[in-house]
Each structure stands twice: as C-alpha cells, then as structure tokens.
Residue frames as qw, qx, qy, qz and C-alpha x, y, z in Angstrom:
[[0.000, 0.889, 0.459, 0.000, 0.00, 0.00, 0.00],
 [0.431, 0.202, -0.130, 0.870, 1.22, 3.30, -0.49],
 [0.040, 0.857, 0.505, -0.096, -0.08, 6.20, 1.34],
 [0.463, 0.522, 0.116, 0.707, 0.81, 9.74, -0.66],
 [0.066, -0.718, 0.046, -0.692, 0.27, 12.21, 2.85],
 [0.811, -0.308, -0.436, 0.240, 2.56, 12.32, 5.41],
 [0.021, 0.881, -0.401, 0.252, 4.55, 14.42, 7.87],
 [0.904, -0.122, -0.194, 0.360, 7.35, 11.35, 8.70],
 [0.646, 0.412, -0.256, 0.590, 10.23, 13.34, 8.06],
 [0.498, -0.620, -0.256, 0.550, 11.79, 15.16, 12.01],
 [0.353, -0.663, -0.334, 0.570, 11.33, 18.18, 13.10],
 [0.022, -0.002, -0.338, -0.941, 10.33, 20.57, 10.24],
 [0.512, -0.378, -0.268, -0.724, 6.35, 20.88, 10.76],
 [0.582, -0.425, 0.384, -0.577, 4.03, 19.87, 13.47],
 [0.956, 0.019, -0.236, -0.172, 4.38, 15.90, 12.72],
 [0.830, -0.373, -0.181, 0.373, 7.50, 13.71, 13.99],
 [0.373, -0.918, 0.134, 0.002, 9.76, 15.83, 16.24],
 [0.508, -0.561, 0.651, 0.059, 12.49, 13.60, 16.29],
 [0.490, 0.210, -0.808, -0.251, 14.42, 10.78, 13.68],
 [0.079, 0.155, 0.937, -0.302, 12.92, 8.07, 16.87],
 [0.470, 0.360, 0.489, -0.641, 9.77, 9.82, 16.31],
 [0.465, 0.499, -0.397, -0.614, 10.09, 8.60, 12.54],
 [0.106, 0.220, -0.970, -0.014, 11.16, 5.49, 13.07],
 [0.168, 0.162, 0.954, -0.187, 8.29, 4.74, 15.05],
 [0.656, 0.571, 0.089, -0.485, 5.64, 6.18, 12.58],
 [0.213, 0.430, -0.822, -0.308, 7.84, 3.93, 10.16],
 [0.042, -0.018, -0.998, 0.052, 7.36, 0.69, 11.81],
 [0.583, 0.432, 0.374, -0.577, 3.35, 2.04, 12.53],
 [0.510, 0.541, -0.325, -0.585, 3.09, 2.31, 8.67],
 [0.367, 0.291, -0.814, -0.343, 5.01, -0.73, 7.40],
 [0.106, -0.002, 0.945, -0.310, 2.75, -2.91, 10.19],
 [0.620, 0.378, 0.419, -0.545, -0.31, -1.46, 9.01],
 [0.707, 0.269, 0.611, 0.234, 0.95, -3.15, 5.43],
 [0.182, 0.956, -0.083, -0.213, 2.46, 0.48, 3.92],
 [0.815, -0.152, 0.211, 0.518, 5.28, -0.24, 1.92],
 [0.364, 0.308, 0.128, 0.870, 6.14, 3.31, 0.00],
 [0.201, -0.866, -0.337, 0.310, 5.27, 7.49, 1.82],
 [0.242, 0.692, 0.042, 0.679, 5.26, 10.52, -0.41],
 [0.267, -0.408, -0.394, 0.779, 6.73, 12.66, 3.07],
 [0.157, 0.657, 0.365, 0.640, 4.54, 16.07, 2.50],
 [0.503, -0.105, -0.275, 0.812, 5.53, 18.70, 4.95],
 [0.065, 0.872, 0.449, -0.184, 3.68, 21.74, 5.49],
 [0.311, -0.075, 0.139, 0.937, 4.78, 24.90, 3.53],
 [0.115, 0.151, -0.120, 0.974, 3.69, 28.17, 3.73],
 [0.373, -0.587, -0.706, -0.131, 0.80, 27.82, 5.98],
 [0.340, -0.866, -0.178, -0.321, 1.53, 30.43, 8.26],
 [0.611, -0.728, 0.310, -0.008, 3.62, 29.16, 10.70],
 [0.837, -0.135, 0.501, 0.176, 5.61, 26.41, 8.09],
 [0.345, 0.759, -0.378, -0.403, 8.22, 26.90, 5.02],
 [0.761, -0.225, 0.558, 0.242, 9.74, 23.92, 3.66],
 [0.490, 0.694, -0.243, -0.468, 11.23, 24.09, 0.16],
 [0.931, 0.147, -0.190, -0.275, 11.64, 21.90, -2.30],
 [0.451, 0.636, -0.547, 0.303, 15.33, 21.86, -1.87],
 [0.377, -0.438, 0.626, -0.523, 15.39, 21.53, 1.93],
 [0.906, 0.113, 0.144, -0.382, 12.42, 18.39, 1.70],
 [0.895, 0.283, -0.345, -0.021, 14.56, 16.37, -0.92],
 [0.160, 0.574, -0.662, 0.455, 17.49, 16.67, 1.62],
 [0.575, -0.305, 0.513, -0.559, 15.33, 15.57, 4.54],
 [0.876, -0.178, 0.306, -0.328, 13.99, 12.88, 3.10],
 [0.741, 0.463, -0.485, 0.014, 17.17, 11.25, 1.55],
 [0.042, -0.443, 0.730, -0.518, 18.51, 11.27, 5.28],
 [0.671, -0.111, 0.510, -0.526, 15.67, 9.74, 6.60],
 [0.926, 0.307, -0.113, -0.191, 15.85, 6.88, 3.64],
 [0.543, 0.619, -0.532, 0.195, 19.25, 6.19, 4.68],
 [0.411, -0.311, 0.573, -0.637, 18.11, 5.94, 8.33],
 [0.951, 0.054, 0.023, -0.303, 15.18, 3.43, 7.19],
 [0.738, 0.530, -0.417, 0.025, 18.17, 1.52, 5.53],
 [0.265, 0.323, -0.812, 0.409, 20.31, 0.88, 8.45],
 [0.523, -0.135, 0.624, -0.565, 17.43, 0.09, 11.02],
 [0.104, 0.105, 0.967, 0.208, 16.43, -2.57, 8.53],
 [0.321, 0.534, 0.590, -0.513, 13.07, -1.17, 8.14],
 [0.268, 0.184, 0.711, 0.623, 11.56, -2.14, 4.58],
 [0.018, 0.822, 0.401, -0.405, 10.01, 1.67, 4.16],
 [0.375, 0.055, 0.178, 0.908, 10.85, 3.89, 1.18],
 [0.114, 0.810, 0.224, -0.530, 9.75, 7.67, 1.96],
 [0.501, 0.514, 0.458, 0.525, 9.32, 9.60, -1.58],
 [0.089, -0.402, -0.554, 0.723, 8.90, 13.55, -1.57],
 [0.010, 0.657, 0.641, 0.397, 6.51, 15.65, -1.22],
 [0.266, 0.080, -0.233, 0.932, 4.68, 18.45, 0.05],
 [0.107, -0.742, -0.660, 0.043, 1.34, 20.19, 1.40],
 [0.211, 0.125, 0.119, 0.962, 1.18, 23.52, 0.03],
 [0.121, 0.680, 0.464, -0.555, -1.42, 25.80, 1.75],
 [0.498, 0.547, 0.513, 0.436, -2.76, 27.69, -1.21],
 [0.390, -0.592, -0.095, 0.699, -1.52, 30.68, -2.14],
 [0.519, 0.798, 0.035, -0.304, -2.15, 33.54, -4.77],
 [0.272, 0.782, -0.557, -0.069, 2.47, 32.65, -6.05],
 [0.661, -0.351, 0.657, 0.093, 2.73, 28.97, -5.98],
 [0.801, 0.570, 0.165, 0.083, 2.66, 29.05, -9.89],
 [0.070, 0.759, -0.522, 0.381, 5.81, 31.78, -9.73],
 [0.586, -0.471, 0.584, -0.306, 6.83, 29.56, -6.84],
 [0.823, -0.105, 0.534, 0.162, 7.21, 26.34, -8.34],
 [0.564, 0.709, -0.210, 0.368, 8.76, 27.95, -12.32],
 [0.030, 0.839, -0.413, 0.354, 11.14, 28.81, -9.55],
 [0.615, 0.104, -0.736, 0.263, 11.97, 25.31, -8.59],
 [0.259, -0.327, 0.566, -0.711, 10.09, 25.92, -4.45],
 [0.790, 0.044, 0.179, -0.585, 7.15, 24.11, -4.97],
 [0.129, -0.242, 0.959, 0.065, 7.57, 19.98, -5.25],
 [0.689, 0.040, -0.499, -0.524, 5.32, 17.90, -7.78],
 [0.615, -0.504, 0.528, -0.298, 4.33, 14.83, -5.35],
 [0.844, -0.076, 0.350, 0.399, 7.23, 11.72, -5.35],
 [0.199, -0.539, 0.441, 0.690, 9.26, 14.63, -7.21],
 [0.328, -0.059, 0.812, 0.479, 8.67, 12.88, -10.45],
 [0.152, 0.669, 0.718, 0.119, 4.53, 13.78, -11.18],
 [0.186, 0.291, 0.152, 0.926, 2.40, 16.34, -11.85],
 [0.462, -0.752, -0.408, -0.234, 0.48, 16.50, -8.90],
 [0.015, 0.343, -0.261, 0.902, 0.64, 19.07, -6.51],
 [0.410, -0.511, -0.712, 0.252, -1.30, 18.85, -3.13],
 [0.166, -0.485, -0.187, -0.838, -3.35, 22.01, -2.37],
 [0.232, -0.358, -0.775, 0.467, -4.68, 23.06, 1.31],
 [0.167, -0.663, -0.270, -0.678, -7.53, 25.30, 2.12],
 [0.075, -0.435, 0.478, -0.759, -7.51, 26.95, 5.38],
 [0.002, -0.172, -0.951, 0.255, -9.43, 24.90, 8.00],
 [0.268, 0.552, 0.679, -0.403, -12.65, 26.97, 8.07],
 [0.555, 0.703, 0.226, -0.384, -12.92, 28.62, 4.16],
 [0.744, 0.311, 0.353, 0.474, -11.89, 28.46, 0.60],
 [0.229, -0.321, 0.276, 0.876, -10.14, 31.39, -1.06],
 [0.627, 0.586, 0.252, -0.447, -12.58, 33.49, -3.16],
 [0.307, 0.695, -0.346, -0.551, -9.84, 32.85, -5.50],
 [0.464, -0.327, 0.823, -0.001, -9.00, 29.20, -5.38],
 [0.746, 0.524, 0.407, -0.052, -11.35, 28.31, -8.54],
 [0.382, 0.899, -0.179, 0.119, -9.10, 30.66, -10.97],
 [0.154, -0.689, 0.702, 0.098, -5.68, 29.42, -9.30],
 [0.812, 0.110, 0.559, -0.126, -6.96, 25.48, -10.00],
 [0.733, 0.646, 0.211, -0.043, -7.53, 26.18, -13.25],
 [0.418, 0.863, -0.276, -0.064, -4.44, 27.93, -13.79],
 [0.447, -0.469, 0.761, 0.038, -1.88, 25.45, -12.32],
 [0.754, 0.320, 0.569, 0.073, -3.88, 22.78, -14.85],
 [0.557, 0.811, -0.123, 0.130, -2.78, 25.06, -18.11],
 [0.083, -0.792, 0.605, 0.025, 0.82, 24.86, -16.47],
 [0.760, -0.003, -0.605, -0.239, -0.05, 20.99, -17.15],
 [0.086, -0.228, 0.677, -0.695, -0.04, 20.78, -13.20],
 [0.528, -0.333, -0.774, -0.104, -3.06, 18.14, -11.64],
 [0.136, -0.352, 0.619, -0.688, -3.69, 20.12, -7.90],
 [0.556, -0.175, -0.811, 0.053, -4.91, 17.48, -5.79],
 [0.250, -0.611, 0.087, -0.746, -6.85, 18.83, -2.69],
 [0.362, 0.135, -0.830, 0.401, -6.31, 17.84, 0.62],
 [0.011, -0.430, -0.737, 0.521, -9.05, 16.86, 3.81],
 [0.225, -0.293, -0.420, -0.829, -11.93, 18.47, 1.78],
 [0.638, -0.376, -0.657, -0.142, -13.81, 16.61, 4.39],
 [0.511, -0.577, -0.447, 0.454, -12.67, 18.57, 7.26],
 [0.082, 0.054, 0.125, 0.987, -12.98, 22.26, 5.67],
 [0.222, 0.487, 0.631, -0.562, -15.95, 24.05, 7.40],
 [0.381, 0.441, -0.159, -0.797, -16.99, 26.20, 4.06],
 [0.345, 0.194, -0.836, -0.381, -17.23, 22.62, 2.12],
 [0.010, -0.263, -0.879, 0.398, -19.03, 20.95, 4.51],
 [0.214, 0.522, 0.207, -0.799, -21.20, 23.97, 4.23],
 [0.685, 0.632, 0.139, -0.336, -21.24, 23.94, 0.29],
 [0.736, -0.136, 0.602, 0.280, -20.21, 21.17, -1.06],
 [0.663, 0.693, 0.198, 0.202, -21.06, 22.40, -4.60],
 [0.145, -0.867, 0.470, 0.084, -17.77, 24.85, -4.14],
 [0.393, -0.654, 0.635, 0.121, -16.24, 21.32, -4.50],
 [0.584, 0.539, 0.560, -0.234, -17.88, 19.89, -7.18],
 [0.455, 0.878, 0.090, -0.120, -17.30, 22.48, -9.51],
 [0.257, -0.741, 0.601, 0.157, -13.38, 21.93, -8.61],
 [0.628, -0.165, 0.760, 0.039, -13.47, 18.54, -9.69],
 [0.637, 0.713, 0.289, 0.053, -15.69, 18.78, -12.47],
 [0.466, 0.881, -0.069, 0.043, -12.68, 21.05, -13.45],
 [0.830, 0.398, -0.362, 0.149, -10.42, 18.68, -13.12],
 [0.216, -0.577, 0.666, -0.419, -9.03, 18.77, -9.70],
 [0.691, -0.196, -0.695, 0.040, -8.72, 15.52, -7.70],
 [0.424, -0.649, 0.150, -0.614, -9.06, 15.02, -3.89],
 [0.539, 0.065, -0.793, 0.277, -7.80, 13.29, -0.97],
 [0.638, -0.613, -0.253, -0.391, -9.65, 11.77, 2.10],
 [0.162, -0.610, 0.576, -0.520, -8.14, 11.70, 5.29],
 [0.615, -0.106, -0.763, -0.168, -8.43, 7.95, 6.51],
 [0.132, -0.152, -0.622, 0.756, -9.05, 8.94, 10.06],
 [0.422, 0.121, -0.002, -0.899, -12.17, 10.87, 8.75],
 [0.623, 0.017, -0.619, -0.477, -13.53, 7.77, 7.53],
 [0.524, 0.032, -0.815, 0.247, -13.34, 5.99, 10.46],
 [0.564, -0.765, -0.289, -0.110, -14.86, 8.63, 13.02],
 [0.628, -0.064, -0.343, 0.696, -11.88, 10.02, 14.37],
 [0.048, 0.018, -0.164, 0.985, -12.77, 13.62, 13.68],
 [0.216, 0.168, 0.570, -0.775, -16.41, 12.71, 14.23],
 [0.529, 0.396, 0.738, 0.136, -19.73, 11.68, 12.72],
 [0.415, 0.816, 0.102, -0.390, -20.21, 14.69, 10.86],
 [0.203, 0.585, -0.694, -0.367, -16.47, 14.51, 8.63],
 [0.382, -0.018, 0.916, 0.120, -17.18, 10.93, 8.69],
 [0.530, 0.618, 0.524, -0.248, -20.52, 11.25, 7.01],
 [0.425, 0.838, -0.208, -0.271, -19.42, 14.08, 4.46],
 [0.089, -0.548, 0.771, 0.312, -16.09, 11.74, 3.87],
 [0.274, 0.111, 0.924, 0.243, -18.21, 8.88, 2.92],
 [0.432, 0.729, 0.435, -0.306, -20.69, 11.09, 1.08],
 [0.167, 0.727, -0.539, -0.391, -17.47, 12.53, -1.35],
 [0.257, 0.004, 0.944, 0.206, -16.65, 8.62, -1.78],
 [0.458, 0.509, 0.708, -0.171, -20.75, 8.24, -2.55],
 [0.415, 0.869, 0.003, -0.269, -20.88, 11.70, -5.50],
 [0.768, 0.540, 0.101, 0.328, -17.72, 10.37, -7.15],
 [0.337, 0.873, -0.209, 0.285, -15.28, 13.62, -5.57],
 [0.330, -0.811, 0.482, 0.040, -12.46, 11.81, -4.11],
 [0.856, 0.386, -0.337, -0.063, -9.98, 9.99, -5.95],
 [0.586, 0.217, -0.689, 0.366, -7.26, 8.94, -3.08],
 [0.706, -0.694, 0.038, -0.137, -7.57, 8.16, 0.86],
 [0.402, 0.629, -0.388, 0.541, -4.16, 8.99, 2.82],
 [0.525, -0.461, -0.567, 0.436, -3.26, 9.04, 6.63],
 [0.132, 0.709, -0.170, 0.672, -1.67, 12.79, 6.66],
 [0.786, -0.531, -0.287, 0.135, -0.37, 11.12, 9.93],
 [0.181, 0.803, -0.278, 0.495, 1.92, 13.00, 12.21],
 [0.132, -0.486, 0.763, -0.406, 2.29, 10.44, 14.79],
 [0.410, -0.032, -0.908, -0.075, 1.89, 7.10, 16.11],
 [0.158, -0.281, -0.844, 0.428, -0.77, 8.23, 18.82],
 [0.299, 0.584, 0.435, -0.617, -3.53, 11.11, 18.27],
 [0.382, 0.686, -0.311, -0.535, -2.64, 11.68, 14.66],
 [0.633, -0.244, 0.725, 0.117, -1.99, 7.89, 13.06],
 [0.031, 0.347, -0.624, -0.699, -2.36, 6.37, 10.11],
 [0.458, 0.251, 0.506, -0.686, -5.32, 4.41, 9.89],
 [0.405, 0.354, -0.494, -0.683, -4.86, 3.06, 6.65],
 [0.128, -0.076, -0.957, -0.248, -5.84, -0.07, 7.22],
 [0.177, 0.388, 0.862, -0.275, -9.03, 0.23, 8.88],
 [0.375, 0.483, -0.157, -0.775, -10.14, 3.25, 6.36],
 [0.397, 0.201, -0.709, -0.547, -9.52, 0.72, 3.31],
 [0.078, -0.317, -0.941, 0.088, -11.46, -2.78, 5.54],
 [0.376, 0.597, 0.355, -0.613, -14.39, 0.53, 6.31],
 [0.363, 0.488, -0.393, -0.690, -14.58, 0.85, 2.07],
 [0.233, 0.068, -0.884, -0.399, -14.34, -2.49, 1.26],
 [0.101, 0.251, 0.812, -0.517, -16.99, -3.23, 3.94],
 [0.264, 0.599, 0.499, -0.567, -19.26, -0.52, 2.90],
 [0.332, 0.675, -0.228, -0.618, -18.55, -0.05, -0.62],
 [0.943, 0.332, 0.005, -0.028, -17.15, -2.93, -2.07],
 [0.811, -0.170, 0.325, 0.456, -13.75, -4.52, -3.09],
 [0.539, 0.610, 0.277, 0.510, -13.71, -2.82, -6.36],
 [0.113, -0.943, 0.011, -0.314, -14.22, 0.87, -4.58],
 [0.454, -0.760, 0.345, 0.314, -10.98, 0.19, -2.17],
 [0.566, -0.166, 0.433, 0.682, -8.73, -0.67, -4.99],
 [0.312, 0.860, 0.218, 0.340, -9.69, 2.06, -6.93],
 [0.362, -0.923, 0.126, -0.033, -8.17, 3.80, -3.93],
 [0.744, -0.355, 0.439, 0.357, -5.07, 1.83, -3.78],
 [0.600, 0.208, 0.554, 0.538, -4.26, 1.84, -7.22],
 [0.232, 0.923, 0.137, 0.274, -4.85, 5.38, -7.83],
 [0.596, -0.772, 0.196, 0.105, -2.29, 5.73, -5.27],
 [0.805, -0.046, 0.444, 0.390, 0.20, 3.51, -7.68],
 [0.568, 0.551, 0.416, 0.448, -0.89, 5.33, -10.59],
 [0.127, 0.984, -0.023, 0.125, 0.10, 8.81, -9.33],
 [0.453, -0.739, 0.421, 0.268, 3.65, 7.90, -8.29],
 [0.585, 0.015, 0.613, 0.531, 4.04, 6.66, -11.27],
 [0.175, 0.521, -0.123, -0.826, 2.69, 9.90, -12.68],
 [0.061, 0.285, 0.913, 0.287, 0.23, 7.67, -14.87],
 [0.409, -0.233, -0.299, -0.830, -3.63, 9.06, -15.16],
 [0.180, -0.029, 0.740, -0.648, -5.83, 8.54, -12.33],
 [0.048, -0.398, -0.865, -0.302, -9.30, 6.90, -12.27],
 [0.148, 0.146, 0.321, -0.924, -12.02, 9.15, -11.95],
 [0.056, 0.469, 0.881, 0.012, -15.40, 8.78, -12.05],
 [0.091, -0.526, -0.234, -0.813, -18.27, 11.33, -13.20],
 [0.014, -0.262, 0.135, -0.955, -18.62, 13.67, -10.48],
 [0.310, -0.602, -0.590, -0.440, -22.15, 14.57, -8.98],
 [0.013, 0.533, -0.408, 0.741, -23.15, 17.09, -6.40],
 [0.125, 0.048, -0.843, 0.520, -23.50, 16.38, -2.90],
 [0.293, -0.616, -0.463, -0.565, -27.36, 16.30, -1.98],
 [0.118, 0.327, -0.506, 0.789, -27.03, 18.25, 0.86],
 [0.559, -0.459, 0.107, -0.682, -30.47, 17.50, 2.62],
 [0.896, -0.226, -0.374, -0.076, -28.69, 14.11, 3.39],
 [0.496, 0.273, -0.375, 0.734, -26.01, 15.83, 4.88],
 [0.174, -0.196, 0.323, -0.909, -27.88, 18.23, 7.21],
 [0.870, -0.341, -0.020, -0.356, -30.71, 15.32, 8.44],
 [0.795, -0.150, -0.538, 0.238, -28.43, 13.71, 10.66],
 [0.267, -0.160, -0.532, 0.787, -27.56, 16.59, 12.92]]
C-alpha cells in the first residue's frame, strides 16, 4: 500500500519531532501493510516553510536511516502547500515539489474553516501549467461541509481530492465521517491517505479506512483507492469517475 500524505520526516512541521519519532511512525506504517510514503511537509501555511530543496534533503537522510534500522520503508517527496495567490511563480522557480518529485500533482490546502474566493481561478491555472492540484481533507474544511457544490465544480474542473483515513473511520467525528463517505458516494475523491503526524492522536489508519470501504462499498471501490495511489507515483492518469453534487439534505438530516 502506499499512502501519498505524510509528515514522517523530524522536526520541520508539526508531525515527527524527532528521527525516533520517525522510526516509530515507520514501523506504525510498514505494520499497518504500507510499503512506499510521499513525506509532505507543510509549507507556507503560516507558521511552516519547507522548500523543495530543503524536503529532498530531509527525506534522503531519513531513507538512509530506514536503511540501516532494517526497516523495509521507502519515503518519496513531497509536500502540502497551503494555497496561495504565487505557488505558480513559486514552483517555475523550482520551491514548490510535484508529489514523489517525479509527477504532476501538486497537493493544495484550504484553510481549515474557508476556501479562497480565488481558489477556482488558481486550480484552473496550475492545470494550463499541465499541473493536476490534488486537494487535501476536503472533508474537514468548514466552508465545504457547508457547500459542497464549491467542490464539485473543482473537480468537475479537473481537480482531484484526498480523504483523510481517520475521517472515515470517526476520528474527527460523525459529521467529517458522514461528508467523507458522502465525497466517496458523489464520485469527488480519488485517493484516501493518513496525513499522519504520529503514532498516537494523529496515526495512520490506513488499514481500517480501506477494511471501512471495502466493507461498505465494495472490493472494487478500495482498490480504486489503492491503485490510484500507484498510478500517481508513477505519474500515470488517475481513475475518476463522473462527479455529482452532494445532496445536501442528506447531509444536514443527521444533525
């Protein structure tokens, strides 16, 4: 399994603190049956910079680390880029990291409680730079939750999206759970991730996310997940399915 959103790599963002605190989000990962992690770092969120340069450094150390503890883990990078109005200028300028270095996806955050009024018009342009932005935890972003069509209309235009496998599971509660398995139900997410940052409030969770899908969706609907997962590190074309918007009056009869 691979999962493409992590913060492994020590002490550059709020995930592991320490190389021990990697290791043991390693040995989490490879036990839950993880055998490759795009590292994705936080960068310019506010409080976090990482560039690309700095990232590819980190995470060759930390593959050389994996290598002598014996620990059959290879970390790729990456990168979780809060969105900004200059990450197009920002990555012609060699800052900004395609994810596993090698693709043309690009992981996009939105602030925790709204979208940018501009964030439809930066999508679009990153996709004429032949850029793919991939949006992160849609499922835990109060304005989406709110109006889901906002996310919808992203996809339809050719963004993709990643679910937080904690959200599926109930970690951050029934509401993200619901809306995370209501994005699975309209077609708008095309990869489920840990975006773990430790081995105790913040895990990884991939396995019981993918046994909740196959459970409740089918076999077919977790290896879509898996194998979209293959096909972007190999910088291949993702499956996607047609869209459809969220019907929001099943969202807002359960609370």
């Amino acid at each position: 399994m691979i999962d493409i959103h992590c913060h492994i790599l020590p002490g550059i963002d709020d995930g592991a603190q320490t190389i021990y605190d990697s290791l043991d989000m390693a040995k989490q990962a490879v036990s839950q049956g993880i055998e490759t992690i795009i590292a994705t770092p936080h960068h310019m969120n506010g409080r976090y910079e990482n560039r690309k340069i700095d990232i590819l450094t980190s995470v060759e150390e930390l593959n050389q680390l994996l290598k002598d503890e014996n620990i059959a883990l290879n970390i790729l990078p990456g990168q979780e880029n809060r969105i900004f109005g200059e990450i197009i200028q920002d990555y012609e300028n060699g800052e900004i990291l395609t994810l596993a270095n090698n693709s043309s996806y690009v992981f996009i955050e939105f602030p925790s409680n709204s979208v940018p009024h501009y964030a439809e018009q930066l999508l679009y342009e990153m996709q004429l730079m032949g850029l793919i932005p991939v949006i992160v935890h849609p499922e835990r972003n109060a304005e989406l939750i709110q109006h889901p069509d906002r996310l919808y209309e992203m996809v339809k235009n050719g963004a993709a999206t990643q679910v937080t496998a904690a959200s599926l599971i109930g970690d951050f509660g029934k509401k993200i759970k619901r809306f995370s398995e209501q994005l699975i139900e309209a077609n708008l997410t095309h990869f489920i991730a840990s975006d773990a940052h430790n081995i105790k409030n913040r895990a990884f969770k991939m396995e019981e996310a993918m046994e909740e899908v196959a459970k409740k969706y089918g076999s077919d609907m977790m290896y879509f997940f898996t194998e979209n997962a293959e096909l972007l590190i190999q910088n291949q074309t993702i499956y996607r399915e047609v869209p459809q918007p969220v019907k929001q009056k099943k969202l807002f009869g359960l609370f």
